[in-house]
N, CA and C atoms as an extended XYZ file, in Angstrom:
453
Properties=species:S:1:pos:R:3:atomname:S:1:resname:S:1:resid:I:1 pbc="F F F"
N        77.768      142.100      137.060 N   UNK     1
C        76.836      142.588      138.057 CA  UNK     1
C        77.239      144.013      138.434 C   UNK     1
N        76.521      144.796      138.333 N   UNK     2
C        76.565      145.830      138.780 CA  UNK     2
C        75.883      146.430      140.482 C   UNK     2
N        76.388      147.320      140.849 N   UNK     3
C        76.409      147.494      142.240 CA  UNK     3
C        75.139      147.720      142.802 C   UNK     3
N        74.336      148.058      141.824 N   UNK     4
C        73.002      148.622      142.258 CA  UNK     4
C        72.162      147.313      142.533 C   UNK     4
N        72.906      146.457      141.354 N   UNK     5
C        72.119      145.197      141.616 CA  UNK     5
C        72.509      144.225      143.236 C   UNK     5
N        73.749      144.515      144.169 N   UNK     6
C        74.326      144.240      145.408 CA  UNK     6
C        72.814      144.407      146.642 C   UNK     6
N        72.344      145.855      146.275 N   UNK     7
C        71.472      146.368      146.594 CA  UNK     7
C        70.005      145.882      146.374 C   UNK     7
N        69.600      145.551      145.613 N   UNK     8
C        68.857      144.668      144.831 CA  UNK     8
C        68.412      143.452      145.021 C   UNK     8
N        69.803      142.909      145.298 N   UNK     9
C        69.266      141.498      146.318 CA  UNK     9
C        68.736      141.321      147.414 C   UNK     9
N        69.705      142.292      148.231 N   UNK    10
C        68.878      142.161      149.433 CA  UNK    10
C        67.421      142.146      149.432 C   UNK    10
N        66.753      142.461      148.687 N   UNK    11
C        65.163      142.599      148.690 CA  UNK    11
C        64.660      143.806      149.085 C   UNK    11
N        63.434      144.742      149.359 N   UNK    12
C        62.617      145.973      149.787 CA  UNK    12
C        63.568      145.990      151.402 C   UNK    12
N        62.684      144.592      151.881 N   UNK    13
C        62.768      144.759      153.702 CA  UNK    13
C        64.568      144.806      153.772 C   UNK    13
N        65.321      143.938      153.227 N   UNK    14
C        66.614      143.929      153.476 CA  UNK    14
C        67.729      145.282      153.128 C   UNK    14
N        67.320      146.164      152.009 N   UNK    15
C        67.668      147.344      151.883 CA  UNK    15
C        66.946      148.679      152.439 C   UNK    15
N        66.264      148.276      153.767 N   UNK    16
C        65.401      149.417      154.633 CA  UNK    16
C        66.595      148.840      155.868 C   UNK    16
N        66.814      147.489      156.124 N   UNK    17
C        67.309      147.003      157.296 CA  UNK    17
C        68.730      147.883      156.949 C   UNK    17
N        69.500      147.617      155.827 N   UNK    18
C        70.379      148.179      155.726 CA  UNK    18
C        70.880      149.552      155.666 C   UNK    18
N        69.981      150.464      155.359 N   UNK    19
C        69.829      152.118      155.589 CA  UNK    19
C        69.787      152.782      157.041 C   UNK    19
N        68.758      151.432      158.151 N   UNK    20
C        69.038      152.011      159.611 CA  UNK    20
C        70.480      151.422      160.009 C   UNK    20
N        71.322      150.495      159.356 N   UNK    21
C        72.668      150.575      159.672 CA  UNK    21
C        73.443      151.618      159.453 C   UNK    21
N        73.203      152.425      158.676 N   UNK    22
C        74.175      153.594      158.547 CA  UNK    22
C        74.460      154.375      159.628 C   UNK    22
N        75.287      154.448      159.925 N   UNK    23
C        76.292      155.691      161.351 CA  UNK    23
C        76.852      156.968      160.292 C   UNK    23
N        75.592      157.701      161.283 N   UNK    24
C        75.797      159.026      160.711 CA  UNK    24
C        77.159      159.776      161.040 C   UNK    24
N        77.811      159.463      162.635 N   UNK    25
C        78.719      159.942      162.821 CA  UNK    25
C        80.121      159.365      161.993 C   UNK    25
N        80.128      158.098      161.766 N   UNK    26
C        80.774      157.328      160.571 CA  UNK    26
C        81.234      158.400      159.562 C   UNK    26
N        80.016      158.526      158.532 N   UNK    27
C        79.704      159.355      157.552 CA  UNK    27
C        80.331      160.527      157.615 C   UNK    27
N        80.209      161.206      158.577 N   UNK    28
C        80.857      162.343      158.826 CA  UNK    28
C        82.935      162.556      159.352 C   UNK    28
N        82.835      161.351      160.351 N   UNK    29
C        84.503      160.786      160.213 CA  UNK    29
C        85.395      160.826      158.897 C   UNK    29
N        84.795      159.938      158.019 N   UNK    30
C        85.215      159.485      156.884 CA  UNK    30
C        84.797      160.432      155.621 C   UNK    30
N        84.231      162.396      155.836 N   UNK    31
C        83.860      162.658      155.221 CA  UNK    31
C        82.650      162.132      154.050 C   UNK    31
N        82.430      161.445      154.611 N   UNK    32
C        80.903      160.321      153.369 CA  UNK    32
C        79.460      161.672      153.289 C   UNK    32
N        79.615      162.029      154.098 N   UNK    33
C        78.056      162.778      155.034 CA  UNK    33
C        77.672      163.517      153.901 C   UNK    33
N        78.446      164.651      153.229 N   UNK    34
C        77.870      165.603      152.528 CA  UNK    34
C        77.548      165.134      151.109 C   UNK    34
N        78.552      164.034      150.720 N   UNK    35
C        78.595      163.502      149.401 CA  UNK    35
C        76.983      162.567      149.346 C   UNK    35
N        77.242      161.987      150.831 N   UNK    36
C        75.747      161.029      150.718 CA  UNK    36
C        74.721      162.189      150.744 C   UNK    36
N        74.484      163.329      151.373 N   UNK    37
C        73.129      164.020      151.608 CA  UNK    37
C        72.519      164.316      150.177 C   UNK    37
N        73.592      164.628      149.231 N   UNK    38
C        73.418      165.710      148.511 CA  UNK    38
C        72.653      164.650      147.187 C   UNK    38
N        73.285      163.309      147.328 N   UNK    39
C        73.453      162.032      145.991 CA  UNK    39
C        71.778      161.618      146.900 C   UNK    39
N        71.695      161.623      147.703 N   UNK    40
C        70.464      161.529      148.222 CA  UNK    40
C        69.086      162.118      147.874 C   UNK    40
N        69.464      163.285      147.707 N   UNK    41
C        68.771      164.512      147.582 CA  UNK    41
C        67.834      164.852      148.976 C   UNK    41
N        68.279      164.818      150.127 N   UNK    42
C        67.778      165.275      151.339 CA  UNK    42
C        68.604      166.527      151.663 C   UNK    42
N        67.072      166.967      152.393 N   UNK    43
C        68.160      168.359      153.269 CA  UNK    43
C        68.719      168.488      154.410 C   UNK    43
N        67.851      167.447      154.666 N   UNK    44
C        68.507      166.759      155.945 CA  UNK    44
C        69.139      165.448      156.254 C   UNK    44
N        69.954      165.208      156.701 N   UNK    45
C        70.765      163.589      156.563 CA  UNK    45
C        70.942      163.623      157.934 C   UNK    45
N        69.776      162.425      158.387 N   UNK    46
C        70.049      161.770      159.642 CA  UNK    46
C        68.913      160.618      159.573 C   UNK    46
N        69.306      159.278      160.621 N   UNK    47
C        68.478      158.143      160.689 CA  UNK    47
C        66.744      158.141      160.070 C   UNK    47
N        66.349      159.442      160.629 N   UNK    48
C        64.849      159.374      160.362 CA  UNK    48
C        64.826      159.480      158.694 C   UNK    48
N        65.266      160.355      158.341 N   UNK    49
C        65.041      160.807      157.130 CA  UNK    49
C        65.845      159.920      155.638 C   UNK    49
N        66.787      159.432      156.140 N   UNK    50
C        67.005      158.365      155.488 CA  UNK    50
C        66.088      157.462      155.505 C   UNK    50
N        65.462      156.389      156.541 N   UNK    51
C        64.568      155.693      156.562 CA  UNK    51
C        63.411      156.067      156.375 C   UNK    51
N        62.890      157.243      155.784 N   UNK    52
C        61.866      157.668      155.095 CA  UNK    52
C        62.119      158.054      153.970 C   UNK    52
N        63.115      157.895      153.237 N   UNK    53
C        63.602      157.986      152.017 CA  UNK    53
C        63.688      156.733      151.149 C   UNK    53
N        63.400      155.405      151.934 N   UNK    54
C        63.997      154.224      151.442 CA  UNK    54
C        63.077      154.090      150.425 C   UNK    54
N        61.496      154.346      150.401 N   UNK    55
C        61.135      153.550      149.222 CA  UNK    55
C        61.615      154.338      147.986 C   UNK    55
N        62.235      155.920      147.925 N   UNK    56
C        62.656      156.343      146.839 CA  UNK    56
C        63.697      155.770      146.577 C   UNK    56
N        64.264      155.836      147.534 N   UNK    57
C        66.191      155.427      146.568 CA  UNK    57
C        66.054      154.093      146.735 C   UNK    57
N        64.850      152.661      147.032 N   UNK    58
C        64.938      151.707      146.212 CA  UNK    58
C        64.235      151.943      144.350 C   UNK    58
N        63.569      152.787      144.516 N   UNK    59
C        62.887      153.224      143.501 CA  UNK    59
C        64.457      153.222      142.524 C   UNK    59
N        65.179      154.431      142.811 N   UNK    60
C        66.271      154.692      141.724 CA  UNK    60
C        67.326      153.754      141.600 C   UNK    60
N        67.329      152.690      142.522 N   UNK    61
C        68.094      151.888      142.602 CA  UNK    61
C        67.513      150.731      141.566 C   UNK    61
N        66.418      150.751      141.598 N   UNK    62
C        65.608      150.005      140.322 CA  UNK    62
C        66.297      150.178      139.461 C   UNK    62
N        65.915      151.541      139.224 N   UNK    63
C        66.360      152.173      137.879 CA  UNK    63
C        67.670      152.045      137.489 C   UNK    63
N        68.623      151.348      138.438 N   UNK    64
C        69.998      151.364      137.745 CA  UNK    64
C        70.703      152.323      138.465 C   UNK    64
N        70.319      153.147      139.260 N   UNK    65
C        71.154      154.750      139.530 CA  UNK    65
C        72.684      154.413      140.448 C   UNK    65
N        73.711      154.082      139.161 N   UNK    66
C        74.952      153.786      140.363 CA  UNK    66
C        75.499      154.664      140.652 C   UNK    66
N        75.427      156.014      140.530 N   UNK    67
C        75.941      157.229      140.874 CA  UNK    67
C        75.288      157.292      142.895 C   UNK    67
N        73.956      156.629      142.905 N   UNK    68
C        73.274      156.888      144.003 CA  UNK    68
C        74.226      155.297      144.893 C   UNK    68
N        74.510      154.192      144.190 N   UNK    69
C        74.566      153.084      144.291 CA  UNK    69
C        75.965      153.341      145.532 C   UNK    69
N        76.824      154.184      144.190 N   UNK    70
C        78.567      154.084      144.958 CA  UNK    70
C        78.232      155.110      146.112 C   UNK    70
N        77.598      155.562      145.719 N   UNK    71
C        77.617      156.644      147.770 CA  UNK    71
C        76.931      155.786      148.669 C   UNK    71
N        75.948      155.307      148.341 N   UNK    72
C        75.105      154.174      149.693 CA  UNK    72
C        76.339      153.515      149.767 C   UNK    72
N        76.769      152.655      148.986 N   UNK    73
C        77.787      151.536      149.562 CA  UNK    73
C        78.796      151.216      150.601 C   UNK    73
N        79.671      152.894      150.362 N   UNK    74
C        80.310      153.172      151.813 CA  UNK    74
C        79.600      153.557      152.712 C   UNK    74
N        78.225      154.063      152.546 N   UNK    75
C        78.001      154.527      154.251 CA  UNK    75
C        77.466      153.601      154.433 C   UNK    75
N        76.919      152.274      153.730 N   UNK    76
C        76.433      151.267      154.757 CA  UNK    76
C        77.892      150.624      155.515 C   UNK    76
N        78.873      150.280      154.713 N   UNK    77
C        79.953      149.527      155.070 CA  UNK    77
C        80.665      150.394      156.134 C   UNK    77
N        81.192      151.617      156.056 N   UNK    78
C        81.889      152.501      156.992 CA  UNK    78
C        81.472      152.077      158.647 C   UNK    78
N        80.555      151.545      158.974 N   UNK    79
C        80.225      151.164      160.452 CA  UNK    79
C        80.071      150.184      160.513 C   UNK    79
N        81.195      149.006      159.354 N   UNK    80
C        80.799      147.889      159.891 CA  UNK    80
C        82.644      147.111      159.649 C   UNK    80
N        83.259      148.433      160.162 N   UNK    81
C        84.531      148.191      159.221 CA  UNK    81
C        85.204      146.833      160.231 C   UNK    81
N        84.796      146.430      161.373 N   UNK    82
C        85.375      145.447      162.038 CA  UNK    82
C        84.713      144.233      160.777 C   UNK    82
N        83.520      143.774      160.798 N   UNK    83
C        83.230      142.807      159.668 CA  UNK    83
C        84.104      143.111      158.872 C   UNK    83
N        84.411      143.999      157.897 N   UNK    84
C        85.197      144.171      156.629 CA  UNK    84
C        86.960      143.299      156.814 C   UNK    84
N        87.394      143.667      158.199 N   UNK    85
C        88.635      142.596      158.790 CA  UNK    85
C        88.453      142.036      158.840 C   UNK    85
N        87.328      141.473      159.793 N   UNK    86
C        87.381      139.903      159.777 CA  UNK    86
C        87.153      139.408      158.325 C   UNK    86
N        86.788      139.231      157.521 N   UNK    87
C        86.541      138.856      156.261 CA  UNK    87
C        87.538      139.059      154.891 C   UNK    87
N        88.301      139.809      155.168 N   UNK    88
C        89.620      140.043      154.509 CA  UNK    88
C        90.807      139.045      155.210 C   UNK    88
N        90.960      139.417      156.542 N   UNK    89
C        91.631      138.396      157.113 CA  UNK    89
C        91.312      137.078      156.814 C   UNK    89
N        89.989      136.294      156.980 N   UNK    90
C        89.821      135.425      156.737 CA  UNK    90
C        90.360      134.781      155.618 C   UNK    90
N        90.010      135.705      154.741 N   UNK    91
C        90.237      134.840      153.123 CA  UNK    91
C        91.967      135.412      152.533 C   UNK    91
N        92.047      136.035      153.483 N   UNK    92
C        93.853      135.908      153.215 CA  UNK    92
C        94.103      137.159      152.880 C   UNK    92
N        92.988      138.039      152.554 N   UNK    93
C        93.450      139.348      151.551 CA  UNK    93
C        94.324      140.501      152.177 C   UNK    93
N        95.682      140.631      151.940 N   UNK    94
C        96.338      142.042      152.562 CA  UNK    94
C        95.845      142.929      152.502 C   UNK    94
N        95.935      143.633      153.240 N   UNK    95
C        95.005      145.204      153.587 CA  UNK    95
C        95.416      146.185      155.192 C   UNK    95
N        94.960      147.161      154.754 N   UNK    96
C        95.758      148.136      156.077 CA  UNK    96
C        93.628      148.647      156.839 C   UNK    96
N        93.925      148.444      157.875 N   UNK    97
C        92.298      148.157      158.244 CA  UNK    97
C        91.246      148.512      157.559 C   UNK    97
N        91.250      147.104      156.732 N   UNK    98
C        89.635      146.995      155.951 CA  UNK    98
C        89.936      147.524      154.514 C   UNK    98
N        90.998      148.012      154.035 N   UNK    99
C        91.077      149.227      152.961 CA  UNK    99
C        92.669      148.341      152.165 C   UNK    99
N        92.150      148.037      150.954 N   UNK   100
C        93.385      147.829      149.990 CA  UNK   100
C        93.111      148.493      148.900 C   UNK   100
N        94.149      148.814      147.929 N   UNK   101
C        94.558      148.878      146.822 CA  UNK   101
C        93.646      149.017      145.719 C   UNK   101
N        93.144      150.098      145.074 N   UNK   102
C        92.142      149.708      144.419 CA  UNK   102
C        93.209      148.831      143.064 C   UNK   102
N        93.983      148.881      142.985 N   UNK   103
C        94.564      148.345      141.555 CA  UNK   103
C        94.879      147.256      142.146 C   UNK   103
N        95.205      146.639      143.543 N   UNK   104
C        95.793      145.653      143.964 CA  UNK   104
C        95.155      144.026      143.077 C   UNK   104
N        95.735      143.518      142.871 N   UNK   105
C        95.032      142.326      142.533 CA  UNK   105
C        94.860      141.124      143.713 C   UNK   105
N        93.704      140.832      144.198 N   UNK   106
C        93.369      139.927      144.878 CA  UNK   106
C        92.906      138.816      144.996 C   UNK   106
N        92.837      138.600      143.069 N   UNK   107
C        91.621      137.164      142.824 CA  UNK   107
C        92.400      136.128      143.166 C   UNK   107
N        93.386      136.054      143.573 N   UNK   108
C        94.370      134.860      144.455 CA  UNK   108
C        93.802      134.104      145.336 C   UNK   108
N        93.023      135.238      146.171 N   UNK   109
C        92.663      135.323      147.820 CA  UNK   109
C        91.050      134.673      146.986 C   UNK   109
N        90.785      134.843      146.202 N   UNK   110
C        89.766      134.937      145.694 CA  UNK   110
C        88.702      133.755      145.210 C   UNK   110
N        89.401      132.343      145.707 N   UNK   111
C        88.826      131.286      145.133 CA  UNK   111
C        87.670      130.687      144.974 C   UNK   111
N        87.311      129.460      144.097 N   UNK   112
C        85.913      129.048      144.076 CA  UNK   112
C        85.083      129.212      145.299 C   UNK   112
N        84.083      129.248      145.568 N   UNK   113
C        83.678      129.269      146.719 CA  UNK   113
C        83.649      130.378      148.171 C   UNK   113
N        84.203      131.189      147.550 N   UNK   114
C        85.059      131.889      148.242 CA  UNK   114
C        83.662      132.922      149.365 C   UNK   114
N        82.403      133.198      148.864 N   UNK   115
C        81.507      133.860      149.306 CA  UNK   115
C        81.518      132.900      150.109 C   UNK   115
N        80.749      131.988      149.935 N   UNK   116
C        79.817      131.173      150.363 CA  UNK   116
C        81.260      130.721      152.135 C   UNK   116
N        82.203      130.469      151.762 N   UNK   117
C        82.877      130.228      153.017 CA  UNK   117
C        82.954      130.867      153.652 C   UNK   117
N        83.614      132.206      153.693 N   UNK   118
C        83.194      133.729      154.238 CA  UNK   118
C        81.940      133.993      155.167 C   UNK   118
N        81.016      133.621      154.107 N   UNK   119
C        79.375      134.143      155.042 CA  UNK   119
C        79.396      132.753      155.743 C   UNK   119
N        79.604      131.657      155.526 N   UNK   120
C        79.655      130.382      156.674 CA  UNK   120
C        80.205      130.773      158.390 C   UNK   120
N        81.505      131.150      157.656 N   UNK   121
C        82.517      131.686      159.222 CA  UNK   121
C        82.340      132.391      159.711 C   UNK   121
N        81.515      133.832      158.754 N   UNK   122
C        81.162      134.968      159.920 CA  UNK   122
C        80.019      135.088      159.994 C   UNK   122
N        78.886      134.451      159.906 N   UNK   123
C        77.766      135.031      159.651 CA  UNK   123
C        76.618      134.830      161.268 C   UNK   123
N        77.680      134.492      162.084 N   UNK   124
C        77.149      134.187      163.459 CA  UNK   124
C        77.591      135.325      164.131 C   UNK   124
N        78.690      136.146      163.619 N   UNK   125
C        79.037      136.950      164.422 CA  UNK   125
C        78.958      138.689      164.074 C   UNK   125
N        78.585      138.826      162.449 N   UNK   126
C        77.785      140.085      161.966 CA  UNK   126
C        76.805      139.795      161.598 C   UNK   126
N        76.021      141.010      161.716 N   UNK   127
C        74.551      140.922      160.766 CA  UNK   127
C        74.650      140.296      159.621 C   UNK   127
N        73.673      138.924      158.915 N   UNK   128
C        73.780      138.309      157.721 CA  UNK   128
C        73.581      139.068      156.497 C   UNK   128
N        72.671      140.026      156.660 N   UNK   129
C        72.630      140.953      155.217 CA  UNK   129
C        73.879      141.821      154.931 C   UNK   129
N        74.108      142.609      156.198 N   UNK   130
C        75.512      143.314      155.878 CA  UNK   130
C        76.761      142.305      154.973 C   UNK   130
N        76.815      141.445      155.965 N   UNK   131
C        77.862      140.429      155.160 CA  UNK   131
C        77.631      139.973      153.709 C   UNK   131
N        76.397      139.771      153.819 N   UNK   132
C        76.176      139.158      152.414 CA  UNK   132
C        76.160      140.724      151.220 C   UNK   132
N        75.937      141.726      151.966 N   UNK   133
C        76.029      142.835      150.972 CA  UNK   133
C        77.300      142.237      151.184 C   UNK   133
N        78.437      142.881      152.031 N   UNK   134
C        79.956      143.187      151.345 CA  UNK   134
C        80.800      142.157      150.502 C   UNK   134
N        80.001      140.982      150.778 N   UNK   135
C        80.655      139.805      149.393 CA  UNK   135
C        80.245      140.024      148.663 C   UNK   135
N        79.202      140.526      148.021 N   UNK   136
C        78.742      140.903      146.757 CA  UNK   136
C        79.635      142.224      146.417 C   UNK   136
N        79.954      142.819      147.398 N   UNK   137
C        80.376      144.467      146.932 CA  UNK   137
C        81.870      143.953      146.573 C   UNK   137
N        82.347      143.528      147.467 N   UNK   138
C        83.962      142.905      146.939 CA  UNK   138
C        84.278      141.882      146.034 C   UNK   138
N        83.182      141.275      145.502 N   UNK   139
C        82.756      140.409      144.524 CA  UNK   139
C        83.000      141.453      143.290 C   UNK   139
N        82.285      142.623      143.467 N   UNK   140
C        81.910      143.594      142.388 CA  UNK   140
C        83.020      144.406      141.828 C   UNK   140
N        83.815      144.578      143.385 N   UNK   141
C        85.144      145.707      143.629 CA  UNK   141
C        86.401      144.821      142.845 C   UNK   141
N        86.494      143.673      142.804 N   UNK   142
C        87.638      142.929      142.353 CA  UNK   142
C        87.439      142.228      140.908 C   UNK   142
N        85.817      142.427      140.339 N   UNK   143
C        85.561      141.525      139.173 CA  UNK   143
C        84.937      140.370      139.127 C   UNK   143
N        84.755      139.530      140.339 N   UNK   144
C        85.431      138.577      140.938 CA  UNK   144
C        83.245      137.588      141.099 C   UNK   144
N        82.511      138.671      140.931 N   UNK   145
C        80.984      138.831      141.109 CA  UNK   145
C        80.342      138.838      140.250 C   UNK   145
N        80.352      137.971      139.185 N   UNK   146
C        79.419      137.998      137.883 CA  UNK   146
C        78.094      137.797      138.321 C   UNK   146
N        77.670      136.899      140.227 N   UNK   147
C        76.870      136.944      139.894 CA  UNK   147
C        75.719      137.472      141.338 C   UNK   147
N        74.694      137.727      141.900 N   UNK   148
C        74.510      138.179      142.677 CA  UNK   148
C        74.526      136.510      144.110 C   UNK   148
N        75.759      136.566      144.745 N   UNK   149
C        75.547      136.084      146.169 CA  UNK   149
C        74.624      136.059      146.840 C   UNK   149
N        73.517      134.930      146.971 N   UNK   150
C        72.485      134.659      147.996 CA  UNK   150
C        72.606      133.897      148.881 C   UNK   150
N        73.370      133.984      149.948 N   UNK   151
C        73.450      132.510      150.993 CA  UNK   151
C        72.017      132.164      151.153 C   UNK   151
């Protein structure tokens, strides 16, 4: 599975819901801002204009575009980095807030079932699409996601 396809699942309405999650000031913390404007192709990068951008970059997201794929990914996740703990914590995975290892190996933490328990435990207490994006994305990030996660 590829990342674009993370995106993909969510559906039209669920990847518009997920674009007004983005924190622009986030973006800009974590340096994301200029890398997203530009992979965007806006001249302007803020709430409105992203959310008037959505039916294009689901358009290229159709198309496969993971160059567009890996820049959305952190700025949806970057403002939701408390979910990203709880959900690492949960399933056991070491990490320094929200952020491990890209070489680290984690499929330990990683067992059968392992989405589906995750979005059970937290899914009362973050938004359900966000969550269900970042099991798919850490699904994707570890190998671990052959296939697209639909609670």
């Amino acid at each position: 599975m590829k990342l674009s396809d993370a995106f993909l699942a969510q559906g039209e309405q669920g990847f518009e819901d997920l674009l007004r999650r983005v924190s622009i000031s986030r973006l800009r913390t974590y340096q994301l801002y200029e890398p997203l404007k530009v992979r965007t192709r806006l001249h302007k990068l803020n709430s409105e204009t992203l959310r008037k951008a959505a039916p294009r970059l689901w358009e290229r997201l159709g198309q496969h575009d993971e160059d567009l794929a890996g820049d959305l990914a952190p700025a949806v996740l970057i403002g939701h980095l408390d979910m990203i703990i709880a959900a690492l914590d949960f399933l056991g995975v070491p990490h320094q807030d929200g952020f491990f290892s890209k070489d680290a190996d984690v499929s330990a933490y990683l067992t059968d079932g392992w989405q589906q328990r995750t979005y059970e435990a937290l899914k009362d207490r973050f938004p359900a699409n966000v969550l269900a994006f970042y099991l798919n994305h850490l699904g994707i990030e570890t190998g671990r996601g052959e296939e697209s996660f639909r609670p």
